[in-house]
N, C-alpha and C positions, 0 to 999 in steps of 0.2 A: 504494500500500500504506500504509496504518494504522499506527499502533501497535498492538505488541502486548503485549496484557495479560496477564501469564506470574503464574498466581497457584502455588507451591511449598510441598509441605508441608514443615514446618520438619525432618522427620526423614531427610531426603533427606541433608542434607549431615551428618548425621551418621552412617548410613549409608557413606557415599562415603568417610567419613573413616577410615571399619573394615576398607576393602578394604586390601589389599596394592598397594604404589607402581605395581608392573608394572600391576593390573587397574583400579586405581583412574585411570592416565591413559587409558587405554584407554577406561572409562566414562564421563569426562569430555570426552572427544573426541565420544564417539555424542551425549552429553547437548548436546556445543555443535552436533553438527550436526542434532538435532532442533529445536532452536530455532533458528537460523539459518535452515531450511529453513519454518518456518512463518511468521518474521518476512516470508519473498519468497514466500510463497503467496497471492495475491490472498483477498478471501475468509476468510483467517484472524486472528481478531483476539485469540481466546482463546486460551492452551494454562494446563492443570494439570496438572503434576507431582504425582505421587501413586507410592506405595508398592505393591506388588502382594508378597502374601506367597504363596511354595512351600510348599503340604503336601507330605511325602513317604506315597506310600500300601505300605503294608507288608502282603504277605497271610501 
């Protein structure tokens, strides 16, 4: 296995930093075992973290 090249968009950990202690380690936990998990995936050398925004739809 490679190194992996974790490219992060800067708003991420600002983000993370808005959450509440309880959700925010909880997030941090999934967020390390995505990477952790790509770091020992043959095969993967990239990952990017990116922002995914919720619309809510209201009828």
């Amino acid at each position: 296995m490679g190194k992996l090249n974790l490219k992060t968009d800067p708003r991420v950990e600002a983000v993370f930093a808005n959450y509440p202690d309880f959700i925010r380690d909880k997030m941090q936990f999934l967020r390390a075992l995505v990477i952790e998990t790509a770091r020992e995936t043959e095969g993967v050398d990239k990952l990017e973290e990116t922002l995914k925004v919720a619309r809510r739809i209201t009828k």
